[in-house]
C-alpha positions as CSV (number, residue, x, y, z in Angstrom):
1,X,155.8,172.5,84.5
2,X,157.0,176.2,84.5
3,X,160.6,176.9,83.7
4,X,162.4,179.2,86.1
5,X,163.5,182.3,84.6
6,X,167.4,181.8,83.5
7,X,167.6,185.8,84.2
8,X,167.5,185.0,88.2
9,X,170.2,187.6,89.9
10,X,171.6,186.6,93.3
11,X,169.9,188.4,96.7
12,X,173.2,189.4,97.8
13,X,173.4,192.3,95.4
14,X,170.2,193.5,96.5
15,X,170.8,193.5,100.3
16,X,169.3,190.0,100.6
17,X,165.9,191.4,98.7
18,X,163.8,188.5,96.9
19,X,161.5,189.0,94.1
20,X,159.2,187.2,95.7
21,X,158.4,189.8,98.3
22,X,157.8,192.1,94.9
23,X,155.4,189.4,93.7
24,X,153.4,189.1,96.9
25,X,152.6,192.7,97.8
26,X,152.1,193.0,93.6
27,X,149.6,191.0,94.4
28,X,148.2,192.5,97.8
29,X,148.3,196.0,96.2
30,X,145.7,194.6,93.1
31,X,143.6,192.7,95.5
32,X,143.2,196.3,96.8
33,X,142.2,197.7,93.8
34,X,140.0,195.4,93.0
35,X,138.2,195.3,96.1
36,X,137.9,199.3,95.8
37,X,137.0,198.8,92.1
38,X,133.9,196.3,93.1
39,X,133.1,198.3,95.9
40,X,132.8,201.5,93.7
41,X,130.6,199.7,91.7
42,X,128.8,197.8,94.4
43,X,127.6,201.2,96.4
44,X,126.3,203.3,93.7
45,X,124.6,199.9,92.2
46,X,121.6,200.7,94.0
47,X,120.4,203.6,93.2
48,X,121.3,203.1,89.6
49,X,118.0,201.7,88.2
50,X,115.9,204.9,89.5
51,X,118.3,206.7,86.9
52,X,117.9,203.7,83.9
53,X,117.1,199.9,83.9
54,X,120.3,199.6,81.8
55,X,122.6,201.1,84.0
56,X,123.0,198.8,86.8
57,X,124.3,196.1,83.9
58,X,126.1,198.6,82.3
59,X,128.0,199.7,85.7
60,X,128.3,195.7,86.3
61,X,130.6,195.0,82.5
62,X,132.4,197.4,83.6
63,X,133.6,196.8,86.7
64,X,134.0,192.4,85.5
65,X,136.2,194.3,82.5
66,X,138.2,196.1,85.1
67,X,138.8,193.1,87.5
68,X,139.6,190.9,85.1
69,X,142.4,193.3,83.1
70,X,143.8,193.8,86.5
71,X,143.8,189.8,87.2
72,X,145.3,189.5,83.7
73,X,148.1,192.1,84.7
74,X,148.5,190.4,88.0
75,X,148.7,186.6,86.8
76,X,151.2,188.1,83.2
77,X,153.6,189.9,85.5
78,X,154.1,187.0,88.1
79,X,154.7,184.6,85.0
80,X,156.3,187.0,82.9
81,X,159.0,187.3,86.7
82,X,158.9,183.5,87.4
83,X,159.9,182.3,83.9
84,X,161.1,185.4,81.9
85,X,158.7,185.0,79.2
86,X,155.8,187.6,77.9
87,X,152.3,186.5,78.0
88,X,150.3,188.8,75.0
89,X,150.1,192.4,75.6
90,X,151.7,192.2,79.2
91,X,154.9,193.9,77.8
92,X,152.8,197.3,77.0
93,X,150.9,197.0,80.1
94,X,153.8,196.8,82.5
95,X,154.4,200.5,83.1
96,X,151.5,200.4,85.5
97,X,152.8,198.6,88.1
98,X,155.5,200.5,87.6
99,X,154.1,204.0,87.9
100,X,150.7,203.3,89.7
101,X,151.4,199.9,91.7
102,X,154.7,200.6,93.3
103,X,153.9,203.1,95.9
104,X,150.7,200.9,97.7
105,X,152.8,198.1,97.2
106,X,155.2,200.4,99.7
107,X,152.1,201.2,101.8
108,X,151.5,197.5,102.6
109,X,154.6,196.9,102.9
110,X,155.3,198.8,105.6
111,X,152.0,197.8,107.1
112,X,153.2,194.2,107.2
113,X,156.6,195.2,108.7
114,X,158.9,195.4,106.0
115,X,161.1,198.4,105.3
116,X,160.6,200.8,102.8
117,X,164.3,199.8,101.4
118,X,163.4,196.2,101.5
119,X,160.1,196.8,99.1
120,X,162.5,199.2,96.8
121,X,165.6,196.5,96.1
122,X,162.8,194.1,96.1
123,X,161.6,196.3,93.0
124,X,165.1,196.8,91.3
125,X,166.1,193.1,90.9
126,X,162.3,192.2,89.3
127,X,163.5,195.2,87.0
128,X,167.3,194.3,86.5
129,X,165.6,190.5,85.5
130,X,162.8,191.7,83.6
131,X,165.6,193.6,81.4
132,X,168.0,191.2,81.1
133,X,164.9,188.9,80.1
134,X,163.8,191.3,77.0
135,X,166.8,190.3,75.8
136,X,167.6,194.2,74.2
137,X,171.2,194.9,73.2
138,X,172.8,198.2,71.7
139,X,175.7,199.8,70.0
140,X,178.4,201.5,72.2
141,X,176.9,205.1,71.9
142,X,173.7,203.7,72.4
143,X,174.3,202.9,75.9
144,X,174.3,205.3,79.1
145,X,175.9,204.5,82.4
146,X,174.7,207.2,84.8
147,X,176.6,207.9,88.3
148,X,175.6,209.7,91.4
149,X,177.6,212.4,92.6
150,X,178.5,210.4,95.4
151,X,180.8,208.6,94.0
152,X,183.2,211.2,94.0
153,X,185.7,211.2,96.9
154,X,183.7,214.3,98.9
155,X,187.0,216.3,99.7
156,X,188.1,216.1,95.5
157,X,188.1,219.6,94.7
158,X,187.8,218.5,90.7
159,X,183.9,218.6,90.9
160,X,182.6,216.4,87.8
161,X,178.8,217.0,87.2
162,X,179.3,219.2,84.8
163,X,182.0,217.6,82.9
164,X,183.6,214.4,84.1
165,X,186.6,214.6,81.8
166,X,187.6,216.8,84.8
167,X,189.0,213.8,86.8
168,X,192.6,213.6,87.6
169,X,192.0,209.7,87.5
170,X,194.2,209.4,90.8
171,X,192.3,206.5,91.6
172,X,190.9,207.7,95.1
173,X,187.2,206.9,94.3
174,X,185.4,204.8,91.2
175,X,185.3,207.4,88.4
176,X,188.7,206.6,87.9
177,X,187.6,202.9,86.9
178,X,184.3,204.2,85.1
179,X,186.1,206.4,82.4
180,X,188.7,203.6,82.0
181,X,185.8,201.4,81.1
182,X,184.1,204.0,78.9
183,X,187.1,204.4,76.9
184,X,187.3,200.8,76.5
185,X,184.3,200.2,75.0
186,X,182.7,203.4,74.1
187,X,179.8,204.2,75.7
188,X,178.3,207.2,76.9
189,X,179.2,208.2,80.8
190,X,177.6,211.3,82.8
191,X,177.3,211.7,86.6
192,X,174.2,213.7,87.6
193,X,173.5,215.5,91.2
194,X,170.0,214.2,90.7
195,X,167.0,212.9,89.1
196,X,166.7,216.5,87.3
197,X,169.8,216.5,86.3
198,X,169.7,212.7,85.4
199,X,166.4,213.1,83.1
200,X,167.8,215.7,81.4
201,X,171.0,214.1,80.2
202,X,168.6,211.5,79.4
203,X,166.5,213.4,77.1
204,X,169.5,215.3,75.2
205,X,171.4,212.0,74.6
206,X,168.6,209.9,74.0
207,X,170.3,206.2,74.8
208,X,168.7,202.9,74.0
209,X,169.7,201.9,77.4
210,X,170.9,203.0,80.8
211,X,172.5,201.4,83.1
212,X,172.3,203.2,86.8
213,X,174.2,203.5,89.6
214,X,172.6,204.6,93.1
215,X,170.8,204.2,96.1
216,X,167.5,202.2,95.7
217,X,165.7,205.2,96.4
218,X,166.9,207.0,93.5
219,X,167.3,204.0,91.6
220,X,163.1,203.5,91.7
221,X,162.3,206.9,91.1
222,X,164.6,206.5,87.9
223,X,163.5,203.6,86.7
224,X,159.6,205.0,86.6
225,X,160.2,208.5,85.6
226,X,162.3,206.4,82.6
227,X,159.9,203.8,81.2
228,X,159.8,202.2,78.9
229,X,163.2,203.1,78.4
230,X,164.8,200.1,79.9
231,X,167.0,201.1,83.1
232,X,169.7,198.3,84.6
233,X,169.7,199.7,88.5
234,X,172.8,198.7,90.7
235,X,173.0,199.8,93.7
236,X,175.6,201.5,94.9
237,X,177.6,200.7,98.5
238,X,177.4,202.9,101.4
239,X,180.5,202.5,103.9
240,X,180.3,206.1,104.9
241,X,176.4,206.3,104.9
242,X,174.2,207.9,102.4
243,X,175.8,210.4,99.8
244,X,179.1,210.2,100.7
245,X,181.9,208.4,99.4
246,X,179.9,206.0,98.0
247,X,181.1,202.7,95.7
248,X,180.6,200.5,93.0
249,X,181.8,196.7,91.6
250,X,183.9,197.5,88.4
251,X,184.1,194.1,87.7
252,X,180.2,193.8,87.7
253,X,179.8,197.6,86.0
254,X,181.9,195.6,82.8
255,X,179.7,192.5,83.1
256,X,177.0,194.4,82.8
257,X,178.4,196.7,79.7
258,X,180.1,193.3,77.8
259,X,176.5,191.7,77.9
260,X,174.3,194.8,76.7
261,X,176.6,196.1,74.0
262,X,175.3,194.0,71.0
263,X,178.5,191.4,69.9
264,X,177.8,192.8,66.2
265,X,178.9,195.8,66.5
């Protein structure tokens, strides 16, 4: 009997998104591939003998080494989800479903009738569980918490993307509450304008972690265009609509920080 993953985060923080939505079109998108896989095998299979009696067996191992790495990924990643534990060789492998997978799994999503925000959250919480699940912590300067400009009142005229010490800390929007909690416990806080921006504060501070606030949108294209740098997405609330005035649980932002920063140091 499989043991359910202790790691399990609540719907409700991811717009009522389930992993298991993530699982199933996982596993519609490989049943694609493989089906393309043995069909590009299957039509050329032919005429391969004219060329060399070998080939046709050749082109066949092939293929059955393909289909079965890709049922291996498939099968690793819905046990490595379900129960939070790595089968062999699954941990290395995992950036392709996150680089390759995720957009077909959008595809057929959408096909099926659900939204493209739906498949995305569905996507951040396997991610946010998969990270907690590795179990990594770090040191205080170590970690990264990165904001979207949008989380700025809109009509502050302190603008803070290129240095956020600029707040006035009035309390008007969150970055009042984010620098309080960086100078609590000492990590490293930037707010980009975007995923340029973001991945290059990223490469010039070089964290062991990040943990990200934005819309799901952004929050998949970070996560990808990071691995395997391990990225904690949270997404951000939208009372006014998209980029604007956007918000963020404190309370959850210091969860998340007391349980990443290692207790050693």
């Amino acid at each position: 009997m499989l043991k359910k993953s202790p790691y399990t985060l609540p719907p409700s923080e991811y717009g009522g998104a389930r992993k298991r939505l993530f699982i199933g079109l996982m596993l519609a998108s490989c049943a694609f591939v493989g089906l393309a896989l043995f069909l590009g095998w299957l039509v050329p299979y032919l005429g391969l003998s004219a060329i060399h009696p070998a080939l046709p067996a050749i082109s066949a191992s092939l293929c059955m080494l393909l289909l079965l790495l890709l049922a291996w990924l498939c099968a690793g990643l819905v046990f490595h989800i379900y129960t939070g534990c790595h089968l062999p060789g699954i941990r290395r492998i995992r950036g392709v479903t996150t680089r390759l997978i995720l957009p077909l799994m959008v595809l057929l999503g959408r096909v099926v009738g659900f939204s493209r925000e739906e498949v995305r959250l569905s996507f951040v919480k396997v991610n946010n569980e998969l990270v907690l699940a590795s179990g990594i912590r770090c040191t205080p300067d170590k970690l990264l918490m990165l904001a979207p400009h949008c989380i700025q009142r809109s009509d502050c005229p302190h603008r803070l993307t290129s240095d956020v010490e600029r707040c006035e800390r009035c309390g008007r929007c969150p970055v009042s509450g984010l620098l309080e909690l960086r100078d609590r416990y000492g990590f490293k806080l930037c707010v980009a304008t975007g995923g340029t921006i973001a991945r290059r504060i990223v490469v010039e501070l070089r964290p062991r972690l990040i943990i990200a606030i934005a819309c799901e949108r952004d929050l998949n294209s970070g996560i990808q265009d990071c691995y395997p740098l391990p990225v904690f997405g949270l997404p951000n609330e939208r009372p006014c609509g998209p980029c604007r005035d956007t918000l963020v649980s404190q309370a959850r932002l210091e969860e998340l920080v007391r349980y990443f920063i290692d207790p050693k140091t």
